[in-house]
KEVEX-481633 format. One line per 3 residues: number of its first residue (from 1); their letters; for each residue x, y, z of C-alpha. Coordinates in nm, 2 decimals, m for minus. Layout:
BEGIN
NUM> a> X/Y/Z | ...
END
This chain:
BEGIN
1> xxx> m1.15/3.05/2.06 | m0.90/2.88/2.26 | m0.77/2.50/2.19
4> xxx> m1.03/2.22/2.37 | m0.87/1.89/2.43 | m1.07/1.61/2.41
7> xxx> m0.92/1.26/2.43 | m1.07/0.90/2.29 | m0.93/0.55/2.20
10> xxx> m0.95/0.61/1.86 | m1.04/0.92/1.58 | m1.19/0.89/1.22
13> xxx> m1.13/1.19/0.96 | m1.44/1.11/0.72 | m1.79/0.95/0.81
16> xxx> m1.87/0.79/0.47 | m1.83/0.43/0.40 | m1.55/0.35/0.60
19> xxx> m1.58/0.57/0.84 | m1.91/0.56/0.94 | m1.88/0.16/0.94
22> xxx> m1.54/0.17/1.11 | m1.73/0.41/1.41 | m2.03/0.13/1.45
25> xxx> m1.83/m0.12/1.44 | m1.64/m0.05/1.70 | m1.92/0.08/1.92
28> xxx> m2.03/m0.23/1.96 | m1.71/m0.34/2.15 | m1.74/m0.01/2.34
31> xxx> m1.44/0.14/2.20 | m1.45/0.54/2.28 | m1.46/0.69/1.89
34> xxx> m1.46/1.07/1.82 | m1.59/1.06/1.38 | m1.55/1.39/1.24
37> xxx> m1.68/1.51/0.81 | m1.63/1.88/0.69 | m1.95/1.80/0.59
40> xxx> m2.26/1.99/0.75 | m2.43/1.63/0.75 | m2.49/1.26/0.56
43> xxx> m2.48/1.29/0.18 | m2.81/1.37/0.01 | m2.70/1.32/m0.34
46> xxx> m2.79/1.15/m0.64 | m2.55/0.82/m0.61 | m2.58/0.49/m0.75
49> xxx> m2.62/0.22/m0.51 | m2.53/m0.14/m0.55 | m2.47/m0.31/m0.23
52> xxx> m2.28/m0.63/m0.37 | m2.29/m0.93/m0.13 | m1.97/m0.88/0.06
55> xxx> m2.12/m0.56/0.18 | m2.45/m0.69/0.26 | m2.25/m0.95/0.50
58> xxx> m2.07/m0.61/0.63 | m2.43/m0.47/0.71 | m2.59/m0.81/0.84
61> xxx> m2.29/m0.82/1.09 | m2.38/m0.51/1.23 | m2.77/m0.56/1.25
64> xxx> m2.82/m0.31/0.95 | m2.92/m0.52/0.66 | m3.25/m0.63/0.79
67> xxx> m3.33/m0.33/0.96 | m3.27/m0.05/0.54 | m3.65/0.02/0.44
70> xxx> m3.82/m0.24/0.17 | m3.99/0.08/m0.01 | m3.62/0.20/m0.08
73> xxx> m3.43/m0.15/m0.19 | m3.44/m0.40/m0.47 | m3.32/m0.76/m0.50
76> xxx> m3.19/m0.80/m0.83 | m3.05/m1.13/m0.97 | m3.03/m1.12/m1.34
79> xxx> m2.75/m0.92/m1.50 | m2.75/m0.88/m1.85 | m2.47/m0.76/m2.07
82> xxx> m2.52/m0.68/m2.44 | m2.35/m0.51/m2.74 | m2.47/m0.12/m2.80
85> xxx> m2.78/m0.16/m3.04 | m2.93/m0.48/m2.84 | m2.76/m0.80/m2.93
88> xxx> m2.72/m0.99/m2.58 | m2.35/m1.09/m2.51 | m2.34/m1.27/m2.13
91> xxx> m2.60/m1.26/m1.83 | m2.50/m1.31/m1.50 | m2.73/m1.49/m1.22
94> xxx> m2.58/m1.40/m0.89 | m2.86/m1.69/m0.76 | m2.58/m1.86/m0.82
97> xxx> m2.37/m1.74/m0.51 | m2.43/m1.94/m0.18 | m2.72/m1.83/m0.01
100> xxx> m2.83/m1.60/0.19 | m2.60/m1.31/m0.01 | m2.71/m1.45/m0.38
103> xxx> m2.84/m1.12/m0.52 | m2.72/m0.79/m0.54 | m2.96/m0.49/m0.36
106> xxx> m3.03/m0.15/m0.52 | m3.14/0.12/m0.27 | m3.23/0.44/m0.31
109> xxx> m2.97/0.72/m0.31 | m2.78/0.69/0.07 | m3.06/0.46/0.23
112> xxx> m2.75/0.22/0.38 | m2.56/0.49/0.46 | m2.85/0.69/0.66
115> xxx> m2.89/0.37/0.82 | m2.56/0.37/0.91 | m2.50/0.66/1.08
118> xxx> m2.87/0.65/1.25 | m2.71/0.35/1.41 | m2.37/0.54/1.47
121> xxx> m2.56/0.81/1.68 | m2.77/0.58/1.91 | m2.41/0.45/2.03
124> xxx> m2.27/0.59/2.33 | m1.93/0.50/2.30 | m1.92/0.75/1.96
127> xxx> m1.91/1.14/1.91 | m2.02/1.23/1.57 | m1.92/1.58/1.44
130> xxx> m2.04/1.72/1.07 | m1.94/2.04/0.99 | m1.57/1.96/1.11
133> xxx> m1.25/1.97/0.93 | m0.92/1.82/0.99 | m0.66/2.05/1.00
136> xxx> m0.35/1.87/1.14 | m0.19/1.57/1.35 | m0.04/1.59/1.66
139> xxx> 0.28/1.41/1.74 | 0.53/1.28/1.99 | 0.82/1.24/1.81
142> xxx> 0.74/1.00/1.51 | 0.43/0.89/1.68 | 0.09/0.97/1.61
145> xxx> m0.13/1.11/1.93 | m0.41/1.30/1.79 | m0.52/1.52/1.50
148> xxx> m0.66/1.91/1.57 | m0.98/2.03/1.43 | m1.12/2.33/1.34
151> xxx> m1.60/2.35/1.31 | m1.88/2.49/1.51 | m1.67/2.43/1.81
154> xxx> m1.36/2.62/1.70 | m1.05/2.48/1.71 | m0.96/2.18/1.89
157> xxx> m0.74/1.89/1.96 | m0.86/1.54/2.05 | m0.59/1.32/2.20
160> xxx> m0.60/0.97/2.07 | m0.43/0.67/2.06 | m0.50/0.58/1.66
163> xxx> m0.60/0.81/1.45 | m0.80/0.70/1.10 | m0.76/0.86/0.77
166> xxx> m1.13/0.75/0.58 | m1.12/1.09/0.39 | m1.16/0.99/0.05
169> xxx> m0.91/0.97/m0.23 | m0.74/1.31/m0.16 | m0.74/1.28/0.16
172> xxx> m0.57/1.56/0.42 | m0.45/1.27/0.66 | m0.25/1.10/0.40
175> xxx> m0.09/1.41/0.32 | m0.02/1.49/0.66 | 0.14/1.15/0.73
178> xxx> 0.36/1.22/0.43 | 0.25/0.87/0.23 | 0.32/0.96/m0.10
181> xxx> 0.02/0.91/m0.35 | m0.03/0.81/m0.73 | m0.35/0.93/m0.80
184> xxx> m0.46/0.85/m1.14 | m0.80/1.03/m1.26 | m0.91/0.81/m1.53
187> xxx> m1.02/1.01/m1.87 | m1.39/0.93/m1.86 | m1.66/0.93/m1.56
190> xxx> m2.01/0.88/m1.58 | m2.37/1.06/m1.57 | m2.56/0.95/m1.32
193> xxx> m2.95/0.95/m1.34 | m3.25/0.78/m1.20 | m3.56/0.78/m1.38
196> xxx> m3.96/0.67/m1.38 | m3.99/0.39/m1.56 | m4.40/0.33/m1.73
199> xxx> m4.34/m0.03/m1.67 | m4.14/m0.25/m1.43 | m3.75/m0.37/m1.50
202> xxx> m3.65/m0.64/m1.27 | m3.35/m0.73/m1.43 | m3.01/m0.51/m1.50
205> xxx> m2.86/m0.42/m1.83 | m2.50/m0.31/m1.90 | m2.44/m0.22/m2.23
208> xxx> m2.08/m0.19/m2.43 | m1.99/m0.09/m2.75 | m1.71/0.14/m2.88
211> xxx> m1.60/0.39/m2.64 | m1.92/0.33/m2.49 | m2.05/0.22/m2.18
214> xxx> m2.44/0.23/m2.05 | m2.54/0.09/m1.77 | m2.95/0.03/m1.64
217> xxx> m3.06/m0.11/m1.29 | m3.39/m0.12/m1.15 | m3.48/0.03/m0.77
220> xxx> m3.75/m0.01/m0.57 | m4.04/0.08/m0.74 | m4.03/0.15/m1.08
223> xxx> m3.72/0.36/m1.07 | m3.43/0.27/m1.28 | m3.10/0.40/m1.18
226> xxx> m2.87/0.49/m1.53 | m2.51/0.50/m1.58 | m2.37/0.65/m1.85
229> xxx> m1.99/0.70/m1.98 | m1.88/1.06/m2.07 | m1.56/1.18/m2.11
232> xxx> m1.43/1.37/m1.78 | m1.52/1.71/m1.74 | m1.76/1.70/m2.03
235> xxx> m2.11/1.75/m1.81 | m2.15/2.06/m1.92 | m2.09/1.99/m2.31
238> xxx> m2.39/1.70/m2.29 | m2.57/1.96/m2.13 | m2.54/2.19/m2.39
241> xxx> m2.63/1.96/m2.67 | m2.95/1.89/m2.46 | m3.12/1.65/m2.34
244> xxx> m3.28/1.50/m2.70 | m2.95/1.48/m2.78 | m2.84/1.26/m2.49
247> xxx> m3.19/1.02/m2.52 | m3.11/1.03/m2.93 | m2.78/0.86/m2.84
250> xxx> m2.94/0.65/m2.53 | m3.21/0.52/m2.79 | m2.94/0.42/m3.04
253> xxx> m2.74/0.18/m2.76 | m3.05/0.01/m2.58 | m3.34/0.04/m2.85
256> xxx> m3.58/m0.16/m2.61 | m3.55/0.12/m2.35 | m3.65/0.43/m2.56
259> xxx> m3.95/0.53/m2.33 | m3.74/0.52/m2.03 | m3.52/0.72/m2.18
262> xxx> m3.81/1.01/m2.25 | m3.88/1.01/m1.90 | m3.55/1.25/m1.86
265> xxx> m3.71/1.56/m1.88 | m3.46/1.79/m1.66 | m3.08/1.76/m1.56
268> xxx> m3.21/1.77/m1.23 | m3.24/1.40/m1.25 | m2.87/1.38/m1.33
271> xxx> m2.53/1.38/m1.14 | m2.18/1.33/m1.22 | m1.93/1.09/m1.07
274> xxx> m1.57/1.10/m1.19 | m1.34/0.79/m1.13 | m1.01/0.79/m1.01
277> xxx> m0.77/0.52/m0.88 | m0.54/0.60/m0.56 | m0.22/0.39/m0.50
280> xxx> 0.02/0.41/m0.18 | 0.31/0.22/m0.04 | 0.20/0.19/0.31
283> xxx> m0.17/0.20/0.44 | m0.01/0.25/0.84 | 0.25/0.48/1.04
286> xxx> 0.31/0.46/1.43 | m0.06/0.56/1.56 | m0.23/0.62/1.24
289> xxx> m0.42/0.41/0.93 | m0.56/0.46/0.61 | m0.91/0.30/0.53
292> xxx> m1.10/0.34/0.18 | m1.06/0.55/m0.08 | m0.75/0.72/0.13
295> xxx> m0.56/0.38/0.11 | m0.67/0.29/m0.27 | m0.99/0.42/m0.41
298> xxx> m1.03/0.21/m0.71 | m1.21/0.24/m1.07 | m1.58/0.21/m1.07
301> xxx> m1.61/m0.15/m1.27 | m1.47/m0.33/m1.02 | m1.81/m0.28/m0.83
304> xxx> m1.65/m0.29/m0.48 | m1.51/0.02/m0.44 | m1.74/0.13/m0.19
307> xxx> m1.76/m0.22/m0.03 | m1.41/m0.24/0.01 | m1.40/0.07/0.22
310> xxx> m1.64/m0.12/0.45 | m1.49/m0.43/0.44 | m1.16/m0.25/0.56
313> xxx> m1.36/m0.11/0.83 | m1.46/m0.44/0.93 | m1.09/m0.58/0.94
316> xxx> m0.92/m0.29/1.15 | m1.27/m0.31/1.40 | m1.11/m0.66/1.48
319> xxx> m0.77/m0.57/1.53 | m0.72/m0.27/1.69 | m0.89/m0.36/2.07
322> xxx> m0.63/m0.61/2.09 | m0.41/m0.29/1.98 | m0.56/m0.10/2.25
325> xxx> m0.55/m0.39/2.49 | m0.20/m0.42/2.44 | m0.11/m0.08/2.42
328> xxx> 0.08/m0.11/2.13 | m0.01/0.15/1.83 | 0.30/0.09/1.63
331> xxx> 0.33/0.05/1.23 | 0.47/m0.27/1.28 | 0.12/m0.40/1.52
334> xxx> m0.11/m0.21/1.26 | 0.06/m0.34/0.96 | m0.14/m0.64/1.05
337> xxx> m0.40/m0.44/0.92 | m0.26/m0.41/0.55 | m0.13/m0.70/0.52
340> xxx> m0.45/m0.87/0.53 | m0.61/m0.61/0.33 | m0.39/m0.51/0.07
343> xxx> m0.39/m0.85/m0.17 | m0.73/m0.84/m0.22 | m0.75/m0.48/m0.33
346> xxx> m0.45/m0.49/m0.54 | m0.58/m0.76/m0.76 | m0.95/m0.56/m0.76
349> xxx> m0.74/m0.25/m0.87 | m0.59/m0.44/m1.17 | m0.88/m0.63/m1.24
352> xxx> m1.06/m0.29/m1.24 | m0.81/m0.16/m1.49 | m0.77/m0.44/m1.73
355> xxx> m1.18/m0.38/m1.76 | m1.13/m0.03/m1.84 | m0.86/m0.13/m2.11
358> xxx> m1.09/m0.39/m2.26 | m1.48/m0.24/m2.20 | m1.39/0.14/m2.26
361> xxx> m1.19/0.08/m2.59 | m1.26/0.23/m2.92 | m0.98/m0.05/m3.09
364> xxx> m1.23/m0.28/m3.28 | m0.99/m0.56/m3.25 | m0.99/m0.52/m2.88
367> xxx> m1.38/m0.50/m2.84 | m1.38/m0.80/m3.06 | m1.18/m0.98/m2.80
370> xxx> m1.43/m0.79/m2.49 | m1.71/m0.95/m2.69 | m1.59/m1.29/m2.74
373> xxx> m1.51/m1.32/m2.36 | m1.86/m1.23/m2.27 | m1.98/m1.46/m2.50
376> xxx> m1.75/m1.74/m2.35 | m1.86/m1.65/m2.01 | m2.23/m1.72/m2.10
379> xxx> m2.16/m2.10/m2.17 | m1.85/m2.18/m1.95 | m2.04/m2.19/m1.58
382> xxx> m1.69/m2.24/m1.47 | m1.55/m1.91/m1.58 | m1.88/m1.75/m1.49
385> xxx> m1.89/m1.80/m1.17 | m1.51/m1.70/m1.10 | m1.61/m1.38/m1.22
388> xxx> m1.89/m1.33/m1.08 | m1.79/m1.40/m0.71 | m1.50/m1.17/m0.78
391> xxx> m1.72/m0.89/m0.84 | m1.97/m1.03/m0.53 | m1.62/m0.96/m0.32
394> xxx> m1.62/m1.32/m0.17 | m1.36/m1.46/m0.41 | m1.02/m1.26/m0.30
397> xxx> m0.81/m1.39/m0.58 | m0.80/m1.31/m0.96 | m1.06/m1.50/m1.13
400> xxx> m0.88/m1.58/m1.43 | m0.49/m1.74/m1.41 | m0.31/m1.70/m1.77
403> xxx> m0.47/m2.07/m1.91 | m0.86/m1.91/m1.84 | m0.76/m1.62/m1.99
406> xxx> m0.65/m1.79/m2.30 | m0.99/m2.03/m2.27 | m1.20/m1.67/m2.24
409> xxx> m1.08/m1.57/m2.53 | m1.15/m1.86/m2.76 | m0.86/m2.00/m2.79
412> xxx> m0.87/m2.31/m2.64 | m1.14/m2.55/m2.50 | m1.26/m2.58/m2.14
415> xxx> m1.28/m2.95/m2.01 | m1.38/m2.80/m1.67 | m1.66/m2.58/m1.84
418> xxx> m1.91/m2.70/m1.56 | m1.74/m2.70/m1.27 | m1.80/m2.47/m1.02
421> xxx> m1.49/m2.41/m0.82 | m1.54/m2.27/m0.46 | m1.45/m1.94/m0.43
424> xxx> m1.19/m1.85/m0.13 | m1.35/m1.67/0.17 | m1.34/m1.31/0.16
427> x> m1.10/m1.12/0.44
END
């Protein structure tokens, strides 16, 4: 079939997070958007999701939050975290956190992101295309003017002035822009299930031991979502040793939980999710951006991966009309764009990492240390809460400078212990 060309103000490779975020947000200032997922529609998946307060600000913003089902979401407050076999280390009360974002939500598998891109198709100002995939850029010179397509529709070009790469960490836009990537897959990822509980759970449990990592927290209903550490790749090998194996070992980590646990009955109710972490030295070229995963998909403990992709959204919404207005689609105006984006998610990335070092390990002294921090935590409210709004995503800096991390540990008193400090506004 012969090329179509289409032209818009701006086109999205990828309607997940970002994209789908990006495309909404930007309908509302009636900015023409052409959104286009190899995809044949919205993930149906099994996916744990944790909409941490930054994100629920993303979706109030838009007219979303209000608006995603009460029989699929769940306030939680109360975060537990324990040593495998039971003994409770730290618990977390994001009550603490400045109202009205002082809890972290639970939905059901995709709930915000169906909501999203209901909204997203009711928009006039937006074409939405699954079953699409991006096969190229156009250019003029070292300018970005378009990308070309091929889908239902055959091939085709769509002019436009900025195109957006929001397709995940290997994404074919990156590649296409030539930004180099270090894409690090981390060597465990976890098993995803949601399970029937006989009896409520209103409160989440993370669980750490050595090499271990299990993770419970409740959904609407009485549907608990679990997440469990495995080695990467090694889905099939659990399988294989079967599923009284897997509750054996389950049982062993969160006693408390064992009839939970016998309500996994078939790897149906399972999924797998590995982690990776995606580095790049520029988020921008002349007409195009990275958003997301694409720019810096991040490990899974940070707890903002997926909020950060929408956060992102939210920042480029704001800038590019005055890109548009002006004209002016250059690296240099859309490095604007990274420069207020990229400190925040660096120190998330290494804050992500150092929690992999500590919370993964198998080195009994360093799970000694892991333990002895989250036992600090629990009675210095001042260290608490510096973490905690870091991982609600409206504290942009690192929560601990060398002297807290010293304190954490045990090594020297806290005179501050009960002082809240107020956490810097998110970008």
């Amino acid at each position: 079939m012969a090329d179509v060309l289409a032209e818009t103000d701006v086109a999205v490779v990828g309607a997940g997070g970002g994209g789908a975020v990006l495309a909404l947000a930007l309908a509302k200032q009636g900015i023409s958007t052409v959104v286009l997922d190899q995809a044949a529609g919205p993930p149906q998946g099994l996916r744990g999701e944790i909409l941490q307060p930054n994100g629920q600000q993303v979706l109030d913003r838009l007219g979303i939050l209000q608006s995603l089902p009460a029989e699929a979401t769940r306030s939680v407050r109360h975060f537990h975290f324990c040593r495998a076999g039971g003994t409770r280390l730290c618990s977390i009360d994001y009550g603490d956190l400045p109202a009205p974002y002082n809890r972290a939500i639970v939905t059901l598998p995709n709930v915000a992101h169906q909501a999203i891109v209901a909204a997203v198709q009711q928009q006039q100002s937006v074409t939405l295309r699954y079953g699409t995939s991006f096969t190229g850029l156009l250019r003029e010179g070292n300018q970005v003017v378009g990308l070309s397509t091929t889908g239902p529709e055959g091939t085709t070009q769509i002019r436009a002035k900025i195109v957006v790469g929001a397709d995940g960490a290997f994404s074919k836009v990156r590649e296409a822009l030539k930004i180099p990537a270090d894409l690090h897959l981390y060597p465990d990822g976890y098993l995803i299930a949601i399970l029937e509980s006989d009896e409520p759970v209103s409160e989440s449990f993370y669980y750490v031991g050595h090499k271990t990592i299990l993770g419970l927290f409740p959904a609407t209903g009485n549907k608990v979502y679990l997440f469990y550490m495995i080695p990467s790749g090694s889905m099939d090998d659990v399988k294989q040793r079967g599923i009284p194996a897997l509750q054996q070992v389950w049982t062993k980590i969160a006693p408390q939980f064992a009839g939970l646990f016998r309500r996994l009955s078939d790897w149906s109710q399972t999924a797998y999710m590995p982690t990776g972490r995606v580095r790049t030295p520029t988020w921008v070229a002349d007409g195009a951006v990275l958003i997301g995963d694409a720019a810096h998909a991040m490990n899974p403990h940070a707890s903002q991966g997926r909020m950060q992709a929408m956060v992102d959204a939210m920042a480029l919404s704001d800038l590019l009309p005055g890109c548009l207005a002006d004209r002016d689609y250059s690296f240099a105006r859309l490095k604007e764009f990274e420069r207020i984006r990229r400190p925040h998610v660096t120190m998330l990335q290494r804050l992500a990492d150092q929690q992999v070092f500590y919370w993964n390990t198998g080195n009994p002294l360093v799970a000694f240390l892991r333990d002895r921090v989250f036992q600090t935590l629990d009675r210095n409210e001042r260290l608490r809460y510096q973490v905690l709004s870091t991982t609600a995503g409206l504290r942009t800096t690192a929560p601990f400078d060398l002297i807290d991390r010293v304190i954490a540990a045990g090594f020297l008193p806290d005179f501050r212990t009960n002082e809240k400090t107020p956490h810097p506004k998110s970008s």
